[in-house]
Structure formats: C-alpha cells, structure tokens
C-alpha positions as CSV (number, residue, x, y, z in Angstrom):
1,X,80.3,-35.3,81.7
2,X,81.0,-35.2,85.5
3,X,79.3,-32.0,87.6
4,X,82.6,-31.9,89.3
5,X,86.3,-32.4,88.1
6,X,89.7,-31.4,87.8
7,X,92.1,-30.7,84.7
8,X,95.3,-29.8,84.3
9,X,95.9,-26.4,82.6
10,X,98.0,-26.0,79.4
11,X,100.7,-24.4,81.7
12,X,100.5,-27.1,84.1
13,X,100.7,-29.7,81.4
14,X,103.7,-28.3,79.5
15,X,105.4,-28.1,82.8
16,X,104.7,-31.5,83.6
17,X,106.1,-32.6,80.2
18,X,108.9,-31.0,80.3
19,X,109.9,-32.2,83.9
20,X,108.9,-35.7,82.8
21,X,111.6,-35.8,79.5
22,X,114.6,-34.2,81.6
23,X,113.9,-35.9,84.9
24,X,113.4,-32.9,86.7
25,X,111.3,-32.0,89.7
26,X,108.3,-29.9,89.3
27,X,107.5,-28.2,92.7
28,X,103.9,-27.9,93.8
29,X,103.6,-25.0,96.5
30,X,100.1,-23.6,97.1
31,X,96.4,-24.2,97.1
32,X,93.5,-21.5,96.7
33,X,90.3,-21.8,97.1
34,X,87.6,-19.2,95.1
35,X,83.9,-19.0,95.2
36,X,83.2,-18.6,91.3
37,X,81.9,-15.2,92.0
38,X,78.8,-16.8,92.9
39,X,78.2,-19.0,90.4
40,X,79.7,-22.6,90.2
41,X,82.5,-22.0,87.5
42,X,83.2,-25.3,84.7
43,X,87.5,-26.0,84.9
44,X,88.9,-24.8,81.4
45,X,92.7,-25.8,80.3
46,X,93.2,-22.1,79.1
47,X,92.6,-21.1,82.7
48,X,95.8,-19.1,84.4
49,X,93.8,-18.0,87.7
50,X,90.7,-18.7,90.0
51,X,87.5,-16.8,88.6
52,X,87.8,-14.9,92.0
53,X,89.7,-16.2,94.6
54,X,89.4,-16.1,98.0
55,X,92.3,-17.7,100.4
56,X,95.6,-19.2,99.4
57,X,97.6,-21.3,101.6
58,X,100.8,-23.9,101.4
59,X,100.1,-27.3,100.2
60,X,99.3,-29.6,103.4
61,X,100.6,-32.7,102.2
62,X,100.8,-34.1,98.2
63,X,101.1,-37.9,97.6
64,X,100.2,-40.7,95.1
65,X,97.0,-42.2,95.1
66,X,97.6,-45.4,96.9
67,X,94.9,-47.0,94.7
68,X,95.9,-45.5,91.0
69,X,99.5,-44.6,90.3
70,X,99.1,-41.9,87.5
71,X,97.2,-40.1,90.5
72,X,97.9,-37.5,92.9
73,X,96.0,-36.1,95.3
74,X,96.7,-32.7,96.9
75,X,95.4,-31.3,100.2
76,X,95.1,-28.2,101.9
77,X,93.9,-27.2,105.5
78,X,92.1,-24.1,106.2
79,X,91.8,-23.3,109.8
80,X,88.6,-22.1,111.7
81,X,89.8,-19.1,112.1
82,X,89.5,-18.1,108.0
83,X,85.9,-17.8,106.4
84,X,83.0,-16.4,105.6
85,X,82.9,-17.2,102.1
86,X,82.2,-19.8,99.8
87,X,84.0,-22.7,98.3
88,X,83.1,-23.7,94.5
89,X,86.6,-23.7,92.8
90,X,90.3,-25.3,93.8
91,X,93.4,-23.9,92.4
92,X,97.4,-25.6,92.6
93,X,100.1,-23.3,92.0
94,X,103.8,-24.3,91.6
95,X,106.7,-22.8,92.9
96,X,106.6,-19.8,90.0
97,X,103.6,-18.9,90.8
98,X,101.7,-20.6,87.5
99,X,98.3,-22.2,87.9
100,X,99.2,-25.6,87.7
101,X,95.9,-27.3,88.0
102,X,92.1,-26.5,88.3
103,X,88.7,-27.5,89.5
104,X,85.2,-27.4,90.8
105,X,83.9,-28.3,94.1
106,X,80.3,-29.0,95.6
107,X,79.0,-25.5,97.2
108,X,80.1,-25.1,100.9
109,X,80.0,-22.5,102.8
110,X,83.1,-21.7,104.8
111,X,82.1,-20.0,108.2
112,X,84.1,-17.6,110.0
113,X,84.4,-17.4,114.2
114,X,83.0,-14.3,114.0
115,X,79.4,-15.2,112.6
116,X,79.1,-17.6,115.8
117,X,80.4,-20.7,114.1
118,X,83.2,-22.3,113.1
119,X,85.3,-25.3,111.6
120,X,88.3,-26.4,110.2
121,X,88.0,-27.5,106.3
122,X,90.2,-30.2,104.6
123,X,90.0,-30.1,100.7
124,X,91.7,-32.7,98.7
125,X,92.1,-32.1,94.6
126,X,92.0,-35.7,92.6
127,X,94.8,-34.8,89.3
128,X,95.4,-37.5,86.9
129,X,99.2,-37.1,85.7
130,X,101.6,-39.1,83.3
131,X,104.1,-39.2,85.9
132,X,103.8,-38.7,89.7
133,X,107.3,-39.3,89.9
134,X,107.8,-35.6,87.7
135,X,105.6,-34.0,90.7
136,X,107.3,-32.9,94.2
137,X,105.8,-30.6,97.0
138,X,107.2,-27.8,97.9
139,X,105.7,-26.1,101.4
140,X,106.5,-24.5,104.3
141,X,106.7,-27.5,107.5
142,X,105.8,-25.0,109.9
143,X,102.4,-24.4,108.4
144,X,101.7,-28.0,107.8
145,X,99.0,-29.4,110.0
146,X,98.3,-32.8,110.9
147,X,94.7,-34.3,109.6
148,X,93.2,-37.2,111.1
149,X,93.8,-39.6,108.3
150,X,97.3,-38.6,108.4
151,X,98.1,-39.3,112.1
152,X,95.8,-42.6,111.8
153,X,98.2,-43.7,108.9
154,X,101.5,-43.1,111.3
155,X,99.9,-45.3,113.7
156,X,99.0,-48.5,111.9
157,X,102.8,-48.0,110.8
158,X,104.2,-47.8,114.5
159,X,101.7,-50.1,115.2
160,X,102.8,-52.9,112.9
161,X,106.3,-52.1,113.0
162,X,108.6,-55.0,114.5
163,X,109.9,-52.9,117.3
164,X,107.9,-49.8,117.4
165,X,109.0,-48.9,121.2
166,X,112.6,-49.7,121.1
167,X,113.1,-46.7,124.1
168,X,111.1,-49.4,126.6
169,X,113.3,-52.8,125.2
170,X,115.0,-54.5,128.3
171,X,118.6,-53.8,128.6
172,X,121.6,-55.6,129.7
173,X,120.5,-59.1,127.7
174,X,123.7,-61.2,127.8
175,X,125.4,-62.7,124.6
176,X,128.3,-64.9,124.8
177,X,130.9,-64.9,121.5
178,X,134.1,-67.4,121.8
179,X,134.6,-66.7,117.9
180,X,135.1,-64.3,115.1
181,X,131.2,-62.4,114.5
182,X,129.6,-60.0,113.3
183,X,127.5,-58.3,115.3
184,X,123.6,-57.6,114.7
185,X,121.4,-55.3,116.6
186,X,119.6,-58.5,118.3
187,X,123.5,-58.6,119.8
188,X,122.5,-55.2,121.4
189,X,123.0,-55.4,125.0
190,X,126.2,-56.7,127.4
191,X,128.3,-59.3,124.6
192,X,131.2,-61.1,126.3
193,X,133.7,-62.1,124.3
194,X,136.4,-65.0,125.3
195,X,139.7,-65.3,123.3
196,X,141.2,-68.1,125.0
197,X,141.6,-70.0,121.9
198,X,142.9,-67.7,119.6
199,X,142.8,-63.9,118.6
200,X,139.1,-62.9,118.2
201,X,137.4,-60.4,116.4
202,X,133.7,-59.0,116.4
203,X,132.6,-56.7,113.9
204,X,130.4,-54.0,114.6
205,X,127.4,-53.7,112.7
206,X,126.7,-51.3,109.5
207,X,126.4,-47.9,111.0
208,X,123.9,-45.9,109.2
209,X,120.3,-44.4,109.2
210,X,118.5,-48.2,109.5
211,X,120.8,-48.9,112.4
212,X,119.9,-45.8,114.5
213,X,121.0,-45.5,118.0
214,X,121.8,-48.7,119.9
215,X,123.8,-49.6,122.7
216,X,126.5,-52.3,122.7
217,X,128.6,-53.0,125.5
218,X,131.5,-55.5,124.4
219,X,133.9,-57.1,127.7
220,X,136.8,-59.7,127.5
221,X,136.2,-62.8,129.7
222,X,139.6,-64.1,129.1
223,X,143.3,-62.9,130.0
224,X,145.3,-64.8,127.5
225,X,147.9,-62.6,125.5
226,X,145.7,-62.9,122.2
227,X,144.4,-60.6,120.5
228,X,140.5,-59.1,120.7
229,X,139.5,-56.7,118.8
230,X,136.1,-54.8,118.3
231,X,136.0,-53.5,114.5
232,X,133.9,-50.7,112.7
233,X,132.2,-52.2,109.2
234,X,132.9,-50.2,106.4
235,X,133.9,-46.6,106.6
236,X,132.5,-46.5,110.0
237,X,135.2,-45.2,113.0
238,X,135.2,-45.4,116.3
239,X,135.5,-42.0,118.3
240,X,137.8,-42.8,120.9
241,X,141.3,-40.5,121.1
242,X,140.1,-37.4,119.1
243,X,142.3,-35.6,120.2
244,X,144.9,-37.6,117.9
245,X,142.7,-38.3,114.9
246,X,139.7,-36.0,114.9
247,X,137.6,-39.0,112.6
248,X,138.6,-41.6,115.2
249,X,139.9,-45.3,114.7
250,X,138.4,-48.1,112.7
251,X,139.2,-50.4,115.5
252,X,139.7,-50.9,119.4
253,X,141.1,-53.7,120.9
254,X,140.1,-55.5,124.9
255,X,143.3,-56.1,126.9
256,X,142.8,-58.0,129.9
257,X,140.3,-59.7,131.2
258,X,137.5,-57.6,132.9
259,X,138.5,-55.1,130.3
260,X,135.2,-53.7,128.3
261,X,134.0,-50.7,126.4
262,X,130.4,-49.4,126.1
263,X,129.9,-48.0,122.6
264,X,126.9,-46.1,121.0
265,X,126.0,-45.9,117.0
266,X,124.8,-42.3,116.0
267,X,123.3,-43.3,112.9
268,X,125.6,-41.6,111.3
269,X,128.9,-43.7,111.0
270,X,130.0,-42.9,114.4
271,X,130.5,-45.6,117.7
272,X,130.9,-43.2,120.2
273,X,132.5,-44.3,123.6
274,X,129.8,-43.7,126.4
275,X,132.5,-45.4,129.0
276,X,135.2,-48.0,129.4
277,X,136.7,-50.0,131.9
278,X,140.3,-47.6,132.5
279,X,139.9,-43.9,131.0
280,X,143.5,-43.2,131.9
281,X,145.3,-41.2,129.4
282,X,146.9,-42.9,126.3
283,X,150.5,-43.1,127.2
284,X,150.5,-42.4,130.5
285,X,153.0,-44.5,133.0
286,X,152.5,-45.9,136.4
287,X,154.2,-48.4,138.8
288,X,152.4,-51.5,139.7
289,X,152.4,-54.0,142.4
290,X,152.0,-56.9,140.6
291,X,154.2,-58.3,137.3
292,X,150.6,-59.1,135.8
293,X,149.4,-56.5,133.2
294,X,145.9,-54.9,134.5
295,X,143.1,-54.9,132.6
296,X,141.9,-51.9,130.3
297,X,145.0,-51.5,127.9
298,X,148.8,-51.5,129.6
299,X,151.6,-52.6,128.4
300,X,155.6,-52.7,129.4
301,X,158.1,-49.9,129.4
302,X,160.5,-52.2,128.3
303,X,161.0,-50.6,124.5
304,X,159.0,-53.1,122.8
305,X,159.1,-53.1,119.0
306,X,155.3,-52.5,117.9
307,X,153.2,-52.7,114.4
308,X,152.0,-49.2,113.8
309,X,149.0,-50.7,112.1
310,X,147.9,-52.9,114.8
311,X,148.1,-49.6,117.4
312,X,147.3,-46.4,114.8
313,X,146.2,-44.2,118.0
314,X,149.8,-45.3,119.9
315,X,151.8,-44.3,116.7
316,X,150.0,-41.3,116.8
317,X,150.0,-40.4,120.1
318,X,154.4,-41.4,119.7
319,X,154.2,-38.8,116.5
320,X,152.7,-35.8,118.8
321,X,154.3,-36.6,122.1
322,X,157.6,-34.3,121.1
323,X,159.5,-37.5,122.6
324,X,160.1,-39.2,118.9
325,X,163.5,-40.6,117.6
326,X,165.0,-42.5,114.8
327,X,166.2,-45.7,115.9
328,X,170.2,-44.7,114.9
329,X,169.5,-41.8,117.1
330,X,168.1,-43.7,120.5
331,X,171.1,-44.3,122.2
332,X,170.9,-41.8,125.1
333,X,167.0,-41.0,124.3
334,X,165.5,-44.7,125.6
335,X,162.9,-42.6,127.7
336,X,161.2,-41.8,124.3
337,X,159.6,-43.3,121.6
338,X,161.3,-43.9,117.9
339,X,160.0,-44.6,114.5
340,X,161.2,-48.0,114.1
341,X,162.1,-49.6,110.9
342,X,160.9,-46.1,109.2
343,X,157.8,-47.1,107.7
344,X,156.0,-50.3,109.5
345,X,156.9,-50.1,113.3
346,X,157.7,-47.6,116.1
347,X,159.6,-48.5,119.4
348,X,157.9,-47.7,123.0
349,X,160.2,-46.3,125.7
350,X,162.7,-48.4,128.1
351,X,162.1,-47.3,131.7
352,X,163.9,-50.4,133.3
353,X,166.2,-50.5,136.1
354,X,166.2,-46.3,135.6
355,X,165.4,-43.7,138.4
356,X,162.6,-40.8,137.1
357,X,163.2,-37.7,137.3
358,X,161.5,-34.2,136.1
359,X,161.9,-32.8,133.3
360,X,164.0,-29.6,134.1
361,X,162.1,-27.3,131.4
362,X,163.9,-24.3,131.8
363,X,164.5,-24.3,135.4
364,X,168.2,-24.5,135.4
365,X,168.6,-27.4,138.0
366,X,169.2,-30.3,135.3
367,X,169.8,-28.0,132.2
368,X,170.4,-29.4,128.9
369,X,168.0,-32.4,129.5
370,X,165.1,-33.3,127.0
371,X,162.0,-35.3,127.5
372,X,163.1,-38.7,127.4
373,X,166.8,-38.4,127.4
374,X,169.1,-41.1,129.4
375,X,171.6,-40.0,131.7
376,X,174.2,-41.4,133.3
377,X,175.2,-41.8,137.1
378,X,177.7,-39.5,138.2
379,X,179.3,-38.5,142.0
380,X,179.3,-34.5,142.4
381,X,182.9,-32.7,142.8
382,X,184.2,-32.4,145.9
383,X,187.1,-32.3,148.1
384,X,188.6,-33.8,151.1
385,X,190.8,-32.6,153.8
386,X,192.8,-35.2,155.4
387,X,194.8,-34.7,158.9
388,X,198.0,-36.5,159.1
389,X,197.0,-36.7,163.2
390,X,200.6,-36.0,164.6
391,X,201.3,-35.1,167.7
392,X,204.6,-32.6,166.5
393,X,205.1,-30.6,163.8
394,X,206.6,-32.0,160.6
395,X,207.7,-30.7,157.5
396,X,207.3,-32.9,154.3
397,X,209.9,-31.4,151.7
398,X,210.6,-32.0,148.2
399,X,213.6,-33.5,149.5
400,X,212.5,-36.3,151.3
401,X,209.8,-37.7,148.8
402,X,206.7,-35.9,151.2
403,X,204.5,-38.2,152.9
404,X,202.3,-40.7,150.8
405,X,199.3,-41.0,151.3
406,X,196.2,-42.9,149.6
407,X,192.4,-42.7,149.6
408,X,189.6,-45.3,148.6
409,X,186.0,-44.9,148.0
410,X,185.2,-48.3,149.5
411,X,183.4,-48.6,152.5
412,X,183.0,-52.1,153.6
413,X,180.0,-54.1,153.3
414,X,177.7,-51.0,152.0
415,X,179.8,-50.3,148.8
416,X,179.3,-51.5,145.4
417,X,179.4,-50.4,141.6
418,X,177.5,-47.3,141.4
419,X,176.2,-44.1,143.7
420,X,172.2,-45.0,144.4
421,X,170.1,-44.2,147.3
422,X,167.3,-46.7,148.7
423,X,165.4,-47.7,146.3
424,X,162.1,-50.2,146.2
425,X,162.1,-52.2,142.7
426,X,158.5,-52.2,140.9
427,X,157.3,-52.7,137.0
428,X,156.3,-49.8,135.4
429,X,153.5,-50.2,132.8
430,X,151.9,-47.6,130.6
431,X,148.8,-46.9,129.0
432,X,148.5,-48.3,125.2
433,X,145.1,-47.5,124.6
C-alpha cells in the first residue's frame, strides 16, 4: 500500500451518494492542514477530524483532473505570513462543517516570518469520486489567490483565442449591403446599406453573452422612398425612445440618405444608441426650405394615415402626447393625432395652409382652445362712424325715408376671401423617429 494517500470518509461518501442519486450539489468549502501530533498519521474512513489541526482556510480552487474524470483535485494556498508548524495530514470540509475527505502528506515544515524565513505553500489533495459532476466549490472570491499554474493556464487560453485583444481591433472597416442580411460580428464596423432597389432589411446579430460588446454603425446610402430597416434578432430591443417604452423597440428604421445610427450590444439583449445622425425630439415640427424630406427621420404634416406596426414608438408617442382623437371626432382637432381605423392605424396631424399659434394654457388670451384644435378665421367687432360731409345742417326724419347709405369691405386690388396678414409659404415636416 501507498506511504501517502487520500480516502473519502464514510460521511463524505454518503454525502456524495446521496448528491449523486438526487442530482444535487455537494459544496466543498475548506481545507486544513494538521501535523499528526508529531507523528505521520495513516487516513481512516471513520475519521470526522484532523488528529490535531493546525490552519484552516477556504478552498483555493477545486476542478476535475484533466487527465482522469472520476478525479478531483482540491487546492489550498497558505500565505507566508502563517507557520511555524508542520504539515503531515490534509483535511476537506463541506459547507456543514463535515470532514469530507482525508489524507497524509510528505513531512514539511511550514516556516513562519518571524523565525527569519518564509514562503507561501500550495497543497493540492488527489480524491477519486464516482461523480465529479455531484462535487461543487463553495469559497469565499476574495480570499482566493492566484497560483502560477493557474495564471499560466489563462494565458495559453487568451493566447490561443481567435481574437484575444478585441480592445486594439481596427475600427471603422467598411461593409457594403444592397440586400436583406443578417449581420455578424465580422460586419462590426461602419455597414452602408443602399435600398435603391427595394425595401431592405439587416438583422442585427444574436445579442447575448458570446456576442459581448461590439460596435455597429449602420448608414443609408440611398434616398428612395423604400423602406430600411435595422432589426433586433429574437427578444433583443433596441433602446431608443425610453421614455415611451422603457424595454425599447425591436426595430429602427434609416430615412434619408446620409441618415445612420451607431448602436452598441451590451451582452445582455440590449443595442443601445451611442449616436445618430438627427437627435431631435420624436414628434417635434419644424419649417423647411426645401420640399425634400431631410435625412434622419421626417415626415409631412399633411395627416397621413400610418401602420401602427411599422412606427410602434410614433403610435406611442400619439397615445401620450394628450393631442389624440377618434377619427369621427377630428373635424376641428386636425392639429392632433387620431387613432385611425381603431385597431391597425393612427392619423398624424394636418398643419397645411394653417397659421400656428400658442397654446393659450390658461392665460385667458385664446381661452377655450386645446392642443391641436382648428379654428376658424374671424374679423374682431367693431364699429364705424361715417360723416355725411355737409356743409349745412340736415335733419333725416322718419318721414322722409332718412338718408341711405351703404358700406363695403372691399378695398381694391388688396382685398380678397379672407382676413390674413403677410405671410411667407414653407413645408412643415416633423420628426417620426
């Protein structure tokens, strides 16, 4: 029989029995070192403690033998600070405490600083198990230290990785897409995408823990009216208007060429927006000088009927805006969205040929006025006074009929079919996404 060996105790194999038949866990915690009291003790199953112990410390690490998989082997660390004993028996405890496992060890003696010398001791216990898979450690990562094995192991991993330094990769590569795709990460970079012959869409890639963090910045080359859209795979959403929908959109879509978006994957099922093109506020208007639609997401005030599932972040910027209608109720409300046919489409607002003006909110100026109500023109109550320009005085009576007289609002060449000031005609846009 060996000099030196390890066995499991009876409470350490009952324990490892009974986690292997439910499919449990059994959690390893400690190691403790002993020094036989003095002599160098023979492991027994019946053990339930060290014959003296001397230190007891978490578990540094606890893996399968590479090289036998009924193995385990089990580590601790004990610093150069603790000593000044000796090291002849190796105890594992689990998380209650038990003795799990036992054995004997070659005689060392474990200096202390204080005796003038010094060194930090790694001991590794060899167990033979039915089933590493039943065995789990359970430590403390704080007090885990780092032995040189360990740290050469992490390097031969980076080391052969296929992108081990993915923080020094050169940015701003160039891909060009003129059809439907699905993105990879070797698309990460500036991708271009050209819809001139047809609606386009490019799917991001799978969002998850393998992805990690990567950088994709998608622009549209093209200014056709079809449709480009970037989509999110799966569950995954893009965080853009969070203020609507807190879990964000599963789509975007590029309108205009010149019109881009730089996104970033968190690993976690989230493309967050890092910049875009136009960050003006969803919804907002403004007046143009040009009947082209800019790039980075306009459309017309001109009450367009719109799919609510091809612009989910409109409809719900529509359903918060306070400004939403039926469609029976719009007359007199065009300034202001409505829901549409009721279940598929909502209606944007009708600004054309209409002077702005404020809201009144409680002022008193233009009372009675909501957000996005139409009004019509009117001429202010007044009154004229009208000399006859006689040179005598004359008395118009009853008796004679008075004097007829007549007064028209025309006034030549300037006149015409409504009240307006000078006005300069330009398209008003507004900001769809």
């Amino acid at each position: 029989m060996s000099t030196y060996y390890a066995v499991l105790t009876a409470t350490g194999e009952a324990k490892l029995a009974n986690a292997t038949a439910l499919g449990t866990k059994l959690q390893l915690s400690k190691m403790a070192v002993g020094d036989g009291n003095g002599a160098l003790p023979n492991p027994v199953r019946t053990q339930t403690a060290l014959v003296r112990e001397t230190y007891r410390a978490d578990l540094n690490t606890l893996s399968p033998d590479p090289m036998n998989a009924n193995q385990i082997i089990a580590e601790m660390v004990i610093p150069e600070t603790e000593g000044g004993y000796w090291l002849r028996e190796m105890g594992i405890y689990d998380a209650a405490g038990d003795l799990f496992a036992v054995a004997n060890c070659p005689e060392s003696y474990k200096p202390q600083m204080a005796e003038g010398s010094g060194r930090t001791q790694v001991l590794r216990m060899v167990l033979i198990v039915s089933s590493t898979a039943a065995v789990q450690l359970k430590i403390d990562p704080s007090v885990v230290l780092a032995t040189r094995a360990y740290v050469e192991s992490l390097i031969t991993v980076h080391q052969t990785g296929a992108d081990p330094h993915k923080q020094y990769k050169l940015r701003g590569a160039f891909t060009y897409l003129n059809a439907n795709t699905q993105i990879a990460s070797s698309h990460e970079g500036v991708i271009i995408l050209d819809a001139t012959a047809g609606a386009r869409t490019l799917t991001l890639p799978l969002n998850d823990a393998e992805l990690g963090v990567r950088d994709f910045l998608v622009r549209r080359a093209d200014n056709t009216g079809n449709r480009a859209k970037v989509q999110a795979s799966g569950q995954d959403k893009i965080k853009f208007h969070t203020h609507l929908n807190a879990a964000g959109y599963p789509f975007l879509v590029l309108m205009g060429a010149g019109d881009w978006w730089h996104l970033r994957s968190d690993g976690e099922g989230g493309w967050w927006p890092i910049a875009r093109h136009d960050s003006t506020p969803l919804g907002r208007p403004l007046f143009d000088t040009t009947t082209a639609f800019p790039a980075g997401g306009y459309g017309a005030l001109s009450g367009p009927v719109l799919v609510r599932a091809d612009w989910p972040w409109l409809w719900d910027h529509a359903q918060q805006s306070g400004m939403l209608t039926s469609e029976a109720a719009r007359a007199g409300m065009e300034g202001g969205w409505t829901t549409g046919d009721g279940s598929t489409t909502f209606r944007a607002p009708d600004l054309r040929g209409e002077f702005i003006r404020v809201l009144d909110e409680g002022r008193g100026v233009n009372a009675g006025r909501v957000a996005g109500s139409w009004q019509a023109g009117e001429i202010q109550r007044h009154s004229h006074t009208i000399f006859r320009g006689l040179a005598q005085a004359n008395t118009s009576t009853s008796s004679n009929g008075g004097d007829n007289m007549s007064f028209s609002g025309t006034s030549g060449e300037t006149g015409g079919d409504e009240t307006r000031p000078r006005s300069i005609a330009l398209p008003a846009r507004a900001k769809f996404i």
